[in-house]
C-alpha positions in Angstrom: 98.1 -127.3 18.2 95.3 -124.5 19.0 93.5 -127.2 21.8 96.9 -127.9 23.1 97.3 -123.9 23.7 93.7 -123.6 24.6 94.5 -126.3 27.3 97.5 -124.7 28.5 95.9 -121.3 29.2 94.9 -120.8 33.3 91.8 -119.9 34.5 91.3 -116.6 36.0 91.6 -118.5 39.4 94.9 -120.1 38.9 96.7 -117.1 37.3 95.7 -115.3 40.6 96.9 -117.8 42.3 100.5 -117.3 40.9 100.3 -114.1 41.0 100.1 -114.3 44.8 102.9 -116.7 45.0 105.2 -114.2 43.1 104.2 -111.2 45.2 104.9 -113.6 48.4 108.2 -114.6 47.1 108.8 -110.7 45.9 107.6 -109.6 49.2 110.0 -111.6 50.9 113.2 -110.5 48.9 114.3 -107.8 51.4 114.7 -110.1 54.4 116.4 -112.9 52.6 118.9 -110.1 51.7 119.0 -108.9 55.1 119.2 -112.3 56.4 122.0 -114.0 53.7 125.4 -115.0 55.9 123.9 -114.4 59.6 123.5 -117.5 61.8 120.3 -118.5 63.3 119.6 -121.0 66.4 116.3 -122.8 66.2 115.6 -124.4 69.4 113.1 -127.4 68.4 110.8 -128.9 70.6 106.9 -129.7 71.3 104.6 -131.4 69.2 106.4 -130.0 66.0 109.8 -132.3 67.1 107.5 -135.5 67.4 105.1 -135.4 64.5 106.5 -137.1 61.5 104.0 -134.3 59.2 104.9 -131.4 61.4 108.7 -132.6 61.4 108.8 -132.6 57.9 107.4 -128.8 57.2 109.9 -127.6 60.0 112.7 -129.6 58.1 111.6 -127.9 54.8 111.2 -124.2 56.4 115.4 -125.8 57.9 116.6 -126.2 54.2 114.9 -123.2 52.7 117.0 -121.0 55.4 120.2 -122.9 53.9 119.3 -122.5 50.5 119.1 -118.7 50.8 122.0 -118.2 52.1 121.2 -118.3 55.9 123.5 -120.6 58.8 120.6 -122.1 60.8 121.5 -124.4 63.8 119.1 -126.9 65.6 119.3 -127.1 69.2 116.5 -130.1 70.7 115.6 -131.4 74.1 113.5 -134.7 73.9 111.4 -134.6 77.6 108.3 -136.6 76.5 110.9 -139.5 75.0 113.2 -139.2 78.5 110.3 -139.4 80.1 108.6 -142.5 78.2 111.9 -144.7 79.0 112.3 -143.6 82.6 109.0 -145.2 83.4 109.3 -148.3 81.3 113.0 -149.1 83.0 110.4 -148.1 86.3 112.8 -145.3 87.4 111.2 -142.3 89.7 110.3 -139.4 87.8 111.2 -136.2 89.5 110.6 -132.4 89.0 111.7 -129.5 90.7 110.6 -125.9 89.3 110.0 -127.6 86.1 113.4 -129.2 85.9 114.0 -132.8 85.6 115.8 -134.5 88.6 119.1 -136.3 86.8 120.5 -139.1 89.1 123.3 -141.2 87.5 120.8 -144.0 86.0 118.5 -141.2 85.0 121.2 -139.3 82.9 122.3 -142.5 80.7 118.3 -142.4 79.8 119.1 -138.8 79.0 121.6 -139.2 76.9 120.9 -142.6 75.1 117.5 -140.3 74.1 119.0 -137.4 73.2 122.1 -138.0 71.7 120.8 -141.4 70.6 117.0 -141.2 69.2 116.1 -137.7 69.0 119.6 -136.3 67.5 119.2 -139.2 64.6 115.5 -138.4 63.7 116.0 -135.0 63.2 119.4 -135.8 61.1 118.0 -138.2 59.3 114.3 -136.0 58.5 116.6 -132.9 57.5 118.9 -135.6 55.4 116.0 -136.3 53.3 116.9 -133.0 51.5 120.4 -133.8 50.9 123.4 -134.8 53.0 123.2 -131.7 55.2 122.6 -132.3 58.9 125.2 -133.8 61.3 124.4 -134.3 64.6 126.4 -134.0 68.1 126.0 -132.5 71.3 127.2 -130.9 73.7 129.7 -133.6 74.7 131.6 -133.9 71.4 134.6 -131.7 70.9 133.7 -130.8 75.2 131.7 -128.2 73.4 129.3 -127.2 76.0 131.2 -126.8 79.3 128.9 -126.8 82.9 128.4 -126.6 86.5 126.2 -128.6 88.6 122.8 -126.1 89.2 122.7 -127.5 92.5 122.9 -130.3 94.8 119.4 -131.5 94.8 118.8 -131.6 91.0 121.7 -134.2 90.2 123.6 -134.1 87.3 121.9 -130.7 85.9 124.0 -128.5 84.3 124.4 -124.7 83.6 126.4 -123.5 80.7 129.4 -122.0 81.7 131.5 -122.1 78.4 130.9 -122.5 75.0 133.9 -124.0 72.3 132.4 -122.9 69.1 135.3 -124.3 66.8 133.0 -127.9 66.6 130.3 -125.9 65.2 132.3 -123.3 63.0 134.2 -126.4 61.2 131.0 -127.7 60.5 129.3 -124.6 58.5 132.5 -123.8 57.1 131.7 -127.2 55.0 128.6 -126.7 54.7 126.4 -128.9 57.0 123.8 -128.1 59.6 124.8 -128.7 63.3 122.0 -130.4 65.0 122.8 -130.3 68.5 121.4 -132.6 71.9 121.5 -130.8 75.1 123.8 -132.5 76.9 127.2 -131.3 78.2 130.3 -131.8 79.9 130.2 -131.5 83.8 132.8 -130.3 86.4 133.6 -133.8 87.1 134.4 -134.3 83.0 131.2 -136.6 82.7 127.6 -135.8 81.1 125.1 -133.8 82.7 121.2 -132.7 81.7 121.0 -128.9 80.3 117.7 -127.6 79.7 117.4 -126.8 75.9 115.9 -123.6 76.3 119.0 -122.2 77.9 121.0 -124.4 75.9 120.0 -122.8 72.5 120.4 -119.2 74.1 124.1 -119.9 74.9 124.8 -121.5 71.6 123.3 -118.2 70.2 124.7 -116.2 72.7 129.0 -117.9 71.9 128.2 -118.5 67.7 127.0 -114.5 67.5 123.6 -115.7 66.0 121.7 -112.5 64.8 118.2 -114.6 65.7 117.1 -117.3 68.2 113.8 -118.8 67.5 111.6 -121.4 70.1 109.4 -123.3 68.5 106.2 -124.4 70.9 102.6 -125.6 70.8 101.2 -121.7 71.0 101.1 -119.2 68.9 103.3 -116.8 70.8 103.3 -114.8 73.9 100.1 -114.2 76.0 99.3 -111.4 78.4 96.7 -113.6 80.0 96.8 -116.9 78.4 93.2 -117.3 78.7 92.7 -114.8 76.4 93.7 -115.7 72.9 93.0 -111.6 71.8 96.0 -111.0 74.2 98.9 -112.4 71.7 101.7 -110.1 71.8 103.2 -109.4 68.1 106.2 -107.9 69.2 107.9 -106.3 72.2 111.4 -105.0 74.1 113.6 -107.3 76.1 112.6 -104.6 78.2 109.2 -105.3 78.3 110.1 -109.1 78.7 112.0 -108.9 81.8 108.8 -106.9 83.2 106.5 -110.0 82.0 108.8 -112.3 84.6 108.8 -110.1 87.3 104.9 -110.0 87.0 104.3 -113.3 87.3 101.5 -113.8 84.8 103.8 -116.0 82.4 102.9 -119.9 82.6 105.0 -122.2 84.1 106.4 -123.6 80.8 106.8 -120.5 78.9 109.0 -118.4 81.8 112.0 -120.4 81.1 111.6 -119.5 77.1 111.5 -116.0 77.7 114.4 -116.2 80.5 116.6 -117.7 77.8 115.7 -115.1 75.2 116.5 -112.3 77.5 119.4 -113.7 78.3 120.7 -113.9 74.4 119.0 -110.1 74.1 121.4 -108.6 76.6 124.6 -110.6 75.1 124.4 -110.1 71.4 121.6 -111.9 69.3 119.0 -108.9 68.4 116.0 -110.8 68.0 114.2 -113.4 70.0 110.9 -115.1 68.2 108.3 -117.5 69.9 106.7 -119.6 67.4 104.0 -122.4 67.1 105.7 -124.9 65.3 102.7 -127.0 64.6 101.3 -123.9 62.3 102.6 -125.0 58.9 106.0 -123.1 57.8 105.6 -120.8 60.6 109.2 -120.1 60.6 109.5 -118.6 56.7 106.3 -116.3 57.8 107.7 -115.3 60.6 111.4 -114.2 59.2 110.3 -113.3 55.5 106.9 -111.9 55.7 106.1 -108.0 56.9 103.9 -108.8 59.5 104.8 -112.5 60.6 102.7 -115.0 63.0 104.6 -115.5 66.1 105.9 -113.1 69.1 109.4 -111.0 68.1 111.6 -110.4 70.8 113.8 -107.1 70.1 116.9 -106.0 71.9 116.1 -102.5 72.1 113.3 -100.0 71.1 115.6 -98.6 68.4 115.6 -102.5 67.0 112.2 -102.3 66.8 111.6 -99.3 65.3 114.1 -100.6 62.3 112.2 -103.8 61.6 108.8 -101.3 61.4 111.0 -98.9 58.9 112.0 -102.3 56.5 108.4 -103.5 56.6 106.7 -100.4 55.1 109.6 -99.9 52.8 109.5 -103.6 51.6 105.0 -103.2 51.6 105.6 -99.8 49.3 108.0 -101.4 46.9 105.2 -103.7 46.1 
């Protein structure tokens, strides 16, 4: 009995170790709280949507967020895929300002990806936990109403109404939405919405108190060249003068266009993350400090979330 106890006992090393995880999990107690019952809209996309690995941390960080209480919605695009099939079936590829030219034969490719591949993986990677995810889009239930962005981008769409009753019926029994970004267009057929802008009007209509990207970067650059110039947090304010500067890159300016647009209509916080950094959502929400770039909607927003860090640090 005495070598079973004796090999039972942790090394110094180990009992640190758990120690750590407790003071983590402890640390982490005050958001959870703060968290418990709001909704959150995780737009997913970039190399952490295609990875089978990275898919399955994301889907973890997913069910955690359930588990403690939190509504989390997944919003996906699916580019690289649309792309892939529209130049096997040796359709023309076209971009203008970094938005996909739809014709007619190029929206069925949209939408057989989207609503088709894409939706299932991540249903069936976030099923794995337990039968939690259903997925839709914007088409089911005419959820997602739009106009045509213009003439020469096809069938493109931009939100114009949002019918949350699809997605409240769904929480209300407890599943995940996960949602393609595809909607209904003036003329009662499909049309192409960019998910960035997508995800910010699902926030914007289901009163999400958070709206997170997930990308290949660790955050927001001042000058992307520089990897010392990550930005930890800042205003919308300060956001809306990063776009009218024109140092953003291309593919983050729509990103930061459709967090300031959920700022100034209700969410209160906007956060950039690199989804291919292991659980980078859970440090990011329930750690003092986090890893990614947080978006506030005001000053005053900000200066809460310091005031709950350094009361949650001196409780430890």
């Amino acid at each position: 009995m005495q070598e079973i106890l004796r090999d039972a006992l942790l090394s110094d090393d180990e009992q640190q170790g758990y120690e750590e995880r407790a003071r983590v999990l402890t640390q982490a107690l005050p958001w959870i709280k703060a968290m418990a019952g709001t909704t959150v809209v995780i737009k997913y996309g970039g190399a952490a949507m295609v990875d089978p690995t990275l898919r399955a941390q994301v889907m973890e960080d997913i069910m955690l967020l359930k588990l403690v209480g939190v509504n989390p919605i997944i919003v996906h695009g699916g580019g690289k895929d649309i792309s892939r099939l529209v130049s096997a079936l040796g359709l023309t590829a076209e971009f203008k300002d970094g938005l996909r030219v739809t014709t007619p034969e190029v929206m069925r490719v949209v939408s057989m990806v989207l609503s088709g591949k894409v939706n299932e993986e991540l249903v069936l990677a976030l099923n794995v936990h337990g039968p939690l995810a259903v997925g839709l889009s914007g088409v089911d239930g005419s959820m997602v109403h739009c106009d045509f962005m213009s003439q020469e981008l096809g069938r493109v769409g931009v939100v114009t109404m949002v019918d949350t009753d699809p997605i409240m019926a769904l929480q209300d029994k407890g599943y995940i939405p996960v949602i393609a970004s595809v909607g209904v267009g003036p003329d009662g057929q499909a049309v192409n919405v960019n998910a960035d802008t997508f995800a910010s009007a699902i926030a914007q209509t289901c009163k999400a108190s958070k709206i997170i990207f997930l990308t290949d970067v660790d955050g927001l650059y001042r000058d992307f060249s520089d990897k010392a110039t990550l930005i930890g947090r800042m205003t919308v304010s300060d956001a809306r003068g990063l776009i009218a500067s024109g140092t953003l890159s291309t593919g983050m300016i729509p990103k930061i266009r459709a967090a300031v647009d959920a700022l100034e209509n209700g969410v209160s916080r906007a956060h950039i993350l690199n989804g291919t950094k292991p659980h980078s959502i859970i440090l990011e929400l329930f750690t003092d400090m986090g890893v990614g770039t947080m978006i506030t909607s005001s000053a005053d927003d900000l200066l809460r979330h310091d005031v709950a860090a350094r009361v949650s640090r001196a409780a430890l």
